[in-house]
DRENDO-1510 file (C-alpha; in Angstrom, 1 decimal, always signed):
<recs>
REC; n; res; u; v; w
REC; 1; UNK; +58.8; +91.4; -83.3 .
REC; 2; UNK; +56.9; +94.5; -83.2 .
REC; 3; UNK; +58.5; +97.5; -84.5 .
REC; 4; UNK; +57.9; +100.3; -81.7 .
REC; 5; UNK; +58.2; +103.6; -84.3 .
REC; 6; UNK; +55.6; +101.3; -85.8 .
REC; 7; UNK; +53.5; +101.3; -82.7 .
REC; 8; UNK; +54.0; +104.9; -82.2 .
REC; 9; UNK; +52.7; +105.9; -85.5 .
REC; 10; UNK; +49.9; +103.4; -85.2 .
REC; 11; UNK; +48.7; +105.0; -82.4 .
REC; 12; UNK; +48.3; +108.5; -84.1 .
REC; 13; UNK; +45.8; +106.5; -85.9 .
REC; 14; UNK; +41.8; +106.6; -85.3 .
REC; 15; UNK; +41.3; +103.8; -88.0 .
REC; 16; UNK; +41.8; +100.9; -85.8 .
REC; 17; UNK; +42.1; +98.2; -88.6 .
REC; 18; UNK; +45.2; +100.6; -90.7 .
REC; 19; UNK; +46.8; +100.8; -86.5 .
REC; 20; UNK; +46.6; +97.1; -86.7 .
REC; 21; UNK; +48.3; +96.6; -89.9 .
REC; 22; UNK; +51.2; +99.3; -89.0 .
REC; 23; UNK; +52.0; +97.3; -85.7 .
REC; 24; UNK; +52.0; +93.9; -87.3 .
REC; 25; UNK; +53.4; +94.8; -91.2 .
REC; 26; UNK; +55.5; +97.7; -90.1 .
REC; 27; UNK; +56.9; +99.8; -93.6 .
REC; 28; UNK; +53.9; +98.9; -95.5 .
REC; 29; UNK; +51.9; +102.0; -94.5 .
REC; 30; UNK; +48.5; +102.5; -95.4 .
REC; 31; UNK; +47.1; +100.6; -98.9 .
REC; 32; UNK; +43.9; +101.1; -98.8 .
REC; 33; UNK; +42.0; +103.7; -100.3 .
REC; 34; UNK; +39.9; +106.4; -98.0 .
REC; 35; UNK; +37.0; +104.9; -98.8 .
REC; 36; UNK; +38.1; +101.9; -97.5 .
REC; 37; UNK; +39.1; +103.4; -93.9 .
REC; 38; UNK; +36.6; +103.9; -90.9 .
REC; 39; UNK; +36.3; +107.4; -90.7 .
REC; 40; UNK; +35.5; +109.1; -87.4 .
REC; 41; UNK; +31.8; +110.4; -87.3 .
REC; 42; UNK; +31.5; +114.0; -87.1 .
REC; 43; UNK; +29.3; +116.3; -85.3 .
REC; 44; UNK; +26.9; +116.5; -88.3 .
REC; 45; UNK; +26.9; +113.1; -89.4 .
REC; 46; UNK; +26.2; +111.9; -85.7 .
REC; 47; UNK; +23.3; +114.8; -85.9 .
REC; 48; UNK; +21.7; +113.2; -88.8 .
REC; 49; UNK; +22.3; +109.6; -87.8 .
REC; 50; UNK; +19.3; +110.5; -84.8 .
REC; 51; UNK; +16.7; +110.4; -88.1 .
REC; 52; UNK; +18.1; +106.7; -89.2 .
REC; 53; UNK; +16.7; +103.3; -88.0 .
REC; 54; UNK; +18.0; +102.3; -84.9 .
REC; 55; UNK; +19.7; +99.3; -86.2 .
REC; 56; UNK; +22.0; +101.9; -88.0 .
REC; 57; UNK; +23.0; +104.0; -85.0 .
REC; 58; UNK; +24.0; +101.0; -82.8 .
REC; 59; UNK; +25.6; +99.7; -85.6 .
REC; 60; UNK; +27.6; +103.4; -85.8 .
REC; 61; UNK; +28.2; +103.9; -81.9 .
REC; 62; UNK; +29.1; +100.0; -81.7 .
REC; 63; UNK; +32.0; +100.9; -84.6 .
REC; 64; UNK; +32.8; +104.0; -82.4 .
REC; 65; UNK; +33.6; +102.4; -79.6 .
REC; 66; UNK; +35.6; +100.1; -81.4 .
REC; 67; UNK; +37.8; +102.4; -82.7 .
REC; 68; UNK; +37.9; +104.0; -79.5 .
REC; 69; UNK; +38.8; +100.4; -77.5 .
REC; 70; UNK; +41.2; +99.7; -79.4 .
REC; 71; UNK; +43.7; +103.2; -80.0 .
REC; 72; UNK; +43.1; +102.7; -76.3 .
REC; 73; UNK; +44.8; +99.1; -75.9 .
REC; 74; UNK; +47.6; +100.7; -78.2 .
REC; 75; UNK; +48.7; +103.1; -76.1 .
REC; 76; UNK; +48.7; +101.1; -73.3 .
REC; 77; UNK; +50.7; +98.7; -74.7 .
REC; 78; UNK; +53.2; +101.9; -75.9 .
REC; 79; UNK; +53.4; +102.8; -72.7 .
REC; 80; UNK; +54.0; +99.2; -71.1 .
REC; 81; UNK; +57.0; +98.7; -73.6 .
REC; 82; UNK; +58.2; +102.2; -72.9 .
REC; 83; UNK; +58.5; +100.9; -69.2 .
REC; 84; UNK; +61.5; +99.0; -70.8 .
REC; 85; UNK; +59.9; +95.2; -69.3 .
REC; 86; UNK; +62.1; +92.2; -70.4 .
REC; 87; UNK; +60.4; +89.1; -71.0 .
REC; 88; UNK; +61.5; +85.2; -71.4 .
REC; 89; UNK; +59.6; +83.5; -73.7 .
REC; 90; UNK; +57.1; +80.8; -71.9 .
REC; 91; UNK; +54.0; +79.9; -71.0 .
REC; 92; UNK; +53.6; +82.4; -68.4 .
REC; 93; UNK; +55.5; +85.3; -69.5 .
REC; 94; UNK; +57.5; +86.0; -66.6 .
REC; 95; UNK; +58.3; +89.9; -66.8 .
REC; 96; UNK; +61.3; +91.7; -64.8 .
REC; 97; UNK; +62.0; +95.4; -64.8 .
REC; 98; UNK; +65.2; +96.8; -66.3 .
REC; 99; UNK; +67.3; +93.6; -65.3 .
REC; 100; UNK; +70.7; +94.3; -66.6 .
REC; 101; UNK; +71.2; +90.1; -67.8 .
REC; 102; UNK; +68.5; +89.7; -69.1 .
REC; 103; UNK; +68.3; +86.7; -71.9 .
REC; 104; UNK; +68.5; +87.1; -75.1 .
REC; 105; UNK; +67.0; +85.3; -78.3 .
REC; 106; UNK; +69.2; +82.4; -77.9 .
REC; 107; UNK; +67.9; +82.0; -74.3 .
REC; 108; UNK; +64.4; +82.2; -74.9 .
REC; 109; UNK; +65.1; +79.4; -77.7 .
REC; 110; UNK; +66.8; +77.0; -75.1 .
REC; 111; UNK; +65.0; +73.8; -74.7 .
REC; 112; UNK; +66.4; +73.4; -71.6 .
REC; 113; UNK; +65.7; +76.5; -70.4 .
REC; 114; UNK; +62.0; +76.2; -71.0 .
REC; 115; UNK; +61.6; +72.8; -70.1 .
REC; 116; UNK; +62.8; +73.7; -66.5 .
REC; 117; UNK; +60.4; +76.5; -65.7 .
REC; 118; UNK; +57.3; +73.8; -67.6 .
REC; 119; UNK; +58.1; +72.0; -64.8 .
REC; 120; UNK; +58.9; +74.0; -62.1 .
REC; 121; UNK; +56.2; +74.3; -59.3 .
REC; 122; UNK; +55.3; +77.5; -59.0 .
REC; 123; UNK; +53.9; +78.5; -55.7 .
REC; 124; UNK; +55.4; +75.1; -54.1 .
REC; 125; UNK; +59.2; +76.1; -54.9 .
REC; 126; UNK; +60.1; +75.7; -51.4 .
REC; 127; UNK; +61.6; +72.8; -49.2 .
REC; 128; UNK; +59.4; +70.3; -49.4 .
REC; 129; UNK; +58.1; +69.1; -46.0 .
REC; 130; UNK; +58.2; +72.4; -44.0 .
REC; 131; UNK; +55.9; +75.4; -43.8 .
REC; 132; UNK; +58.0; +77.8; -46.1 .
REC; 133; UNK; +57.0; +75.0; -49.2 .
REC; 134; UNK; +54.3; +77.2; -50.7 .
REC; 135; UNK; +56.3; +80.6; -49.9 .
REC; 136; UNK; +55.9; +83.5; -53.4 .
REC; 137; UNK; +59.5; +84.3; -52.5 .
REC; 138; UNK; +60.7; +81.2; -54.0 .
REC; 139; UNK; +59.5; +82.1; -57.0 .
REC; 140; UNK; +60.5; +85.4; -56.9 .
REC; 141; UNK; +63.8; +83.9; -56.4 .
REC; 142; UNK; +63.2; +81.2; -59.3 .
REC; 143; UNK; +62.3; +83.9; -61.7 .
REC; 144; UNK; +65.6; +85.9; -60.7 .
REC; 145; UNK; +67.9; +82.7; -61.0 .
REC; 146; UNK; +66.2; +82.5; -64.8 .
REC; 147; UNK; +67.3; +86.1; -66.0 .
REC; 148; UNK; +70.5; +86.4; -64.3 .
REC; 149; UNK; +71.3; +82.4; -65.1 .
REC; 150; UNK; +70.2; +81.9; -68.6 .
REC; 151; UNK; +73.7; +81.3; -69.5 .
REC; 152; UNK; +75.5; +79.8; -66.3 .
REC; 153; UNK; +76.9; +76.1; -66.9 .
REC; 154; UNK; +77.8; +76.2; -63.1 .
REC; 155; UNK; +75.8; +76.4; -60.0 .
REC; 156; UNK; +76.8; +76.5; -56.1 .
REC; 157; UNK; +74.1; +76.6; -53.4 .
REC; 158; UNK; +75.6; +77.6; -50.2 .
REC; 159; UNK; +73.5; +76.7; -47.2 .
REC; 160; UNK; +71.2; +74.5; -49.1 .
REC; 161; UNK; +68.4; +72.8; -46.7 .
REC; 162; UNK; +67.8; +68.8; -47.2 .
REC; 163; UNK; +66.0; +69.5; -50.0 .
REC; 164; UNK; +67.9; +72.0; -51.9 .
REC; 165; UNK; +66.6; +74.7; -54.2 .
REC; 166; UNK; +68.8; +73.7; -56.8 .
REC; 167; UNK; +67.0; +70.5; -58.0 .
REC; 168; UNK; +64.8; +73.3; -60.1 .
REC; 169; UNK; +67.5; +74.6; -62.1 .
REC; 170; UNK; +67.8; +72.0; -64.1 .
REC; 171; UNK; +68.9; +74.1; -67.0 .
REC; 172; UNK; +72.3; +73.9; -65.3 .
REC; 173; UNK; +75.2; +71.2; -65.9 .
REC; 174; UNK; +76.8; +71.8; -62.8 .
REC; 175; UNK; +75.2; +71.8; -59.4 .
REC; 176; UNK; +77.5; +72.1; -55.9 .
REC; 177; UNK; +75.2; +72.4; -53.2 .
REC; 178; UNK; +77.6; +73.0; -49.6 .
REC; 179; UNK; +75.9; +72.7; -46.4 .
REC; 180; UNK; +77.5; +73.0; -43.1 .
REC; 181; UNK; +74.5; +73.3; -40.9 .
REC; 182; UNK; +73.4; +70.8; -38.5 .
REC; 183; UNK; +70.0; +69.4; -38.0 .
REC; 184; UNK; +69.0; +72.2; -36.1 .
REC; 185; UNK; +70.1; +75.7; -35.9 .
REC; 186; UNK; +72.3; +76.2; -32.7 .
REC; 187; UNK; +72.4; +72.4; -32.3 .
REC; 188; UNK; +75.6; +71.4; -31.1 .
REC; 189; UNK; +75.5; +68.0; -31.4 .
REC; 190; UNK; +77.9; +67.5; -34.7 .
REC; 191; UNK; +75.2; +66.1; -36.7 .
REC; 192; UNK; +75.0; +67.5; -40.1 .
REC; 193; UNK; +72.1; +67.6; -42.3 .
REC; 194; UNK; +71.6; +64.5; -44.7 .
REC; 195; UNK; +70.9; +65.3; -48.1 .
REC; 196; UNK; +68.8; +63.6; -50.4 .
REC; 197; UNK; +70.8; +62.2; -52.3 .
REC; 198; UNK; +70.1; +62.8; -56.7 .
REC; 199; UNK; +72.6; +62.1; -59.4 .
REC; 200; UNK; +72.9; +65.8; -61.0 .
REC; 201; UNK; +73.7; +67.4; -58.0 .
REC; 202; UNK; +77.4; +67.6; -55.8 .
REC; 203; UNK; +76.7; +67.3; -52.0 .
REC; 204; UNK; +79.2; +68.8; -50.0 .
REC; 205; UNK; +78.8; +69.2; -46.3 .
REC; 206; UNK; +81.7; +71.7; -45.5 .
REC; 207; UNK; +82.3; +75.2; -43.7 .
REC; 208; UNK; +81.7; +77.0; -46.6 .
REC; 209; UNK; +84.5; +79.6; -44.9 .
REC; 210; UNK; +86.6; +76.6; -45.0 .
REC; 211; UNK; +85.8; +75.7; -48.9 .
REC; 212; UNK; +87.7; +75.7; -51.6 .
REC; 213; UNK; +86.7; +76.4; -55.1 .
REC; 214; UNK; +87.7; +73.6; -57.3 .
REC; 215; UNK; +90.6; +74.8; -59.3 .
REC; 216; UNK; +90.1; +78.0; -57.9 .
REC; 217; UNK; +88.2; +79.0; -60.9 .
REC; 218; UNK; +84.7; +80.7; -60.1 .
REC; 219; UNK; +81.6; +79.4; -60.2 .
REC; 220; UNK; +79.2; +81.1; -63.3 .
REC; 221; UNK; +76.4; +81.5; -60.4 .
REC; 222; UNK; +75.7; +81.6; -56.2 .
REC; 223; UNK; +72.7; +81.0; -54.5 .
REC; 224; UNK; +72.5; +81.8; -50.7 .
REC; 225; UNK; +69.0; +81.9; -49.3 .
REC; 226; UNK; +68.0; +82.9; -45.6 .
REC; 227; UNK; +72.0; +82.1; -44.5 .
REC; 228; UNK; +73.7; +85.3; -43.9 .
REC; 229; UNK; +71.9; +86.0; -41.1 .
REC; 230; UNK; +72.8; +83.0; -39.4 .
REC; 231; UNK; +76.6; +83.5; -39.2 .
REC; 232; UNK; +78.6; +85.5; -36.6 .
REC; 233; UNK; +80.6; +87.5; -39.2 .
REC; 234; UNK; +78.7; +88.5; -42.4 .
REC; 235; UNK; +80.5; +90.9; -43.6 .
REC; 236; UNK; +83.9; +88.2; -44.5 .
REC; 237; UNK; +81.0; +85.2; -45.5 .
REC; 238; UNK; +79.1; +87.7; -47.7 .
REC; 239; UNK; +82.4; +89.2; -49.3 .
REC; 240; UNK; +83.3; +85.2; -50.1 .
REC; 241; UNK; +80.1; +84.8; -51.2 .
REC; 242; UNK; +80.3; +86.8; -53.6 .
REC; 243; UNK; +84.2; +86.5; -54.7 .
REC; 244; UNK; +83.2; +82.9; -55.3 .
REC; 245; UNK; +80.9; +83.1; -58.7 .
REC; 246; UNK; +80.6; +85.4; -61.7 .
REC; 247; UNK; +77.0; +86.4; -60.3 .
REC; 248; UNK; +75.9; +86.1; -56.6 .
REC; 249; UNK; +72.1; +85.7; -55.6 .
REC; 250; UNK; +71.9; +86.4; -52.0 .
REC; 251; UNK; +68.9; +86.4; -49.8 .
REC; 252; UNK; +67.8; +87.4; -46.3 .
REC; 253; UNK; +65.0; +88.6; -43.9 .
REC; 254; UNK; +64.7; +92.3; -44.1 .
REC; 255; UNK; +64.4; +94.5; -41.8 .
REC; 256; UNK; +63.3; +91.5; -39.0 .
REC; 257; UNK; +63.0; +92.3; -35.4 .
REC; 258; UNK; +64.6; +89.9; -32.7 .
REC; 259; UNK; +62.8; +86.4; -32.9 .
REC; 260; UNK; +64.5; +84.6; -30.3 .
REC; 261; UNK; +65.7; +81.2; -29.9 .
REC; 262; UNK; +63.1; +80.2; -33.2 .
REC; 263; UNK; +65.0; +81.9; -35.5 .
REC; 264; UNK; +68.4; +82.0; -34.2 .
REC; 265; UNK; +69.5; +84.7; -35.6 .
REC; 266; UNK; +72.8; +86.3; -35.1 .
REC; 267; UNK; +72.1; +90.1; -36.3 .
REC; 268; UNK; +69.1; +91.7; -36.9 .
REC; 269; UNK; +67.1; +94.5; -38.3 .
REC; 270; UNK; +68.9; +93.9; -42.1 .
REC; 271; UNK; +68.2; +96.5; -44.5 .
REC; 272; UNK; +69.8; +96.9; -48.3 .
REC; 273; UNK; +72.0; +99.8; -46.6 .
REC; 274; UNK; +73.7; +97.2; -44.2 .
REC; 275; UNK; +74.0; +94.9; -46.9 .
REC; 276; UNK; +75.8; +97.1; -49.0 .
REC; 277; UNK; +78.1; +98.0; -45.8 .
REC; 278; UNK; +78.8; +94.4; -45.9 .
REC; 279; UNK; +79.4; +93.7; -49.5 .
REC; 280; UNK; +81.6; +96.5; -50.3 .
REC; 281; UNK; +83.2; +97.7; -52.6 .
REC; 282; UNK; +80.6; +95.5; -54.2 .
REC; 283; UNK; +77.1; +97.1; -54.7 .
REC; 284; UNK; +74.4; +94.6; -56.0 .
REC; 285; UNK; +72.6; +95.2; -59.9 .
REC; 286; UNK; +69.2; +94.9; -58.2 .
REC; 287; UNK; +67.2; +94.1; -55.3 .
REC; 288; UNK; +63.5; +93.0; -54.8 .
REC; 289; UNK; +61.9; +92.8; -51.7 .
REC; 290; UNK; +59.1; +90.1; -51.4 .
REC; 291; UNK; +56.1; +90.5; -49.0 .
REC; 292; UNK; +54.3; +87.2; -47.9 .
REC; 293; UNK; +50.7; +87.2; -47.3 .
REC; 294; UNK; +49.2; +87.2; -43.4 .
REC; 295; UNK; +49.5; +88.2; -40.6 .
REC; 296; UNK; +52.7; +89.8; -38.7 .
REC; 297; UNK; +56.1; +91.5; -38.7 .
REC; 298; UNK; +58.5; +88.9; -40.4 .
REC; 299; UNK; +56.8; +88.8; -43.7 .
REC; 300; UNK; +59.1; +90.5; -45.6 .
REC; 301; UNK; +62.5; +88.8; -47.5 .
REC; 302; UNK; +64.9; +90.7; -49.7 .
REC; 303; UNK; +67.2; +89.3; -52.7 .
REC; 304; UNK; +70.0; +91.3; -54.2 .
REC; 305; UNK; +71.9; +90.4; -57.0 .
REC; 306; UNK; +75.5; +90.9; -57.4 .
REC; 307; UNK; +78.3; +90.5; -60.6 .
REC; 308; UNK; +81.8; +90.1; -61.0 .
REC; 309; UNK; +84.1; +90.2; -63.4 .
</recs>
């Protein structure tokens, strides 16, 4: 771990090799003798390098703009850390902003933690079989589940489509995923969605208005993607939503327009100020809005995160 003061100091620094050895062996300071250290050419000495062989001065601007490169690289990397970014340890280095669970040592250790984002699908997170499959909001909403899930031993999925979100958490003991749409949005035909059917996760095809939490003890985390706006009274689904887990992950379209009978939407035009009319006394820990690319007015999606005690 690097020792910021460390970093600070190093950066005072125009010797680029004593920097180095202040970030990486913080307390040791500074062994080696002046004569030892690169020393920053003066005016003069720049003067009478013009008389030397040109080997020398390239040699001497090359070593300059060394120097120069990397004090540079250390005070940008002082000023990303100063931006307070949390990071999980992986291949990727997935970075969040000032999340307020973010994991800890022991998370970033977890084998099983790791092993589900090695094989997670990045950029093909979504329902397999429709056009949102390759959407960058299911990573977004991957990434989220990570930092505020590290810990969670218990997982329900409200609204979960046939092929539910869930099956990438597998970091998770317990997975509920309760679906009480039918095949088709507005289809009033009392068929319900068949789930494919996997041996670590709980299908439950209920009203989840209707559903009881088993032993009425909360779930660790929720996931509710692209339902709220579906239902005719968000306000009492979202306030259940979020009384029913420790930590509620809740997404919708933001700010969409009408889109008629393809979306069937039942309200409209949702912004984080109408989700916070809904949710309270609640008010969500964070919120990220994710654009996707083309063209058009319904790019946009929002998650918000909320915790209980």
């Amino acid at each position: 771990m690097v020792n910021r003061q460390s970093l600070r100091s190093a950066t005072d620094e125009v010797d680029p090799e004593d920097a180095r050895r202040r970030i990486l062996f913080p307390g040791v300071g500074s062994t080696l003798s002046s004569a030892a250290r690169v020393q920053r050419p003066s005016n003069a000495s720049v003067r009478s390098s013009l008389d030397d062989n040109s080997s020398v001065r390239l040699s001497k601007v090359v070593l300059a703009c060394t120097a120069a490169l990397s004090v540079i690289s250390i005070r940008m990397a002082l000023q990303i850390w100063d931006k307070d970014m949390i990071m999980i340890a992986s291949p990727t280095m997935l970075r969040y902003p000032s999340l307020s669970n973010a994991p800890d040592a022991s998370h970033q250790s977890s084998p099983r933690l790791i092993e589900a984002l090695k094989n997670a699908p990045i950029g093909s997170l979504g329902p397999s079989g429709t056009n949102r499959k390759h959407m960058r909001y299911y990573d977004t909403l991957f990434y989220t589940t990570m930092q505020y899930g590290a810990d969670a031993k218990s997982i329900i999925e409200v609204g979960c489509a046939s092929d539910p979100f869930l099956k990438h958490l597998g970091w998770i003991d317990q997975r509920t995923c309760v679906a009480p749409y039918f095949v088709e949005y507005g289809n009033d035909s009392g068929k319900y969605v068949h789930l494919n059917s996997t041996s670590d996760i709980k299908k439950v095809t209920a009203d989840f208005m209707e559903y009881e939490l088993p032993n009425d003890e909360k779930f660790d985390l929720l996931l509710c993607n692209q339902v709220l706006e579906h239902v005719p009274k968000p306000a009492s689904f979202m306030k259940k939503l979020i009384a029913s887990a420790k930590t509620s992950i809740i997404s919708v379209p933001y700010n969409w327009g009408d889109c008629g009978e393809t979306c069937n939407h039942k309200t409209h035009h949702i912004t984080i100020d109408q989700l916070k009319k809904w949710s309270a006394p609640h008010v969500p820990v964070y919120h990220k809005i994710v654009e996707e690319e083309g063209s058009g007015g319904n790019r946009k999606r929002v998650i918000v995160v909320f915790e209980t005690l």
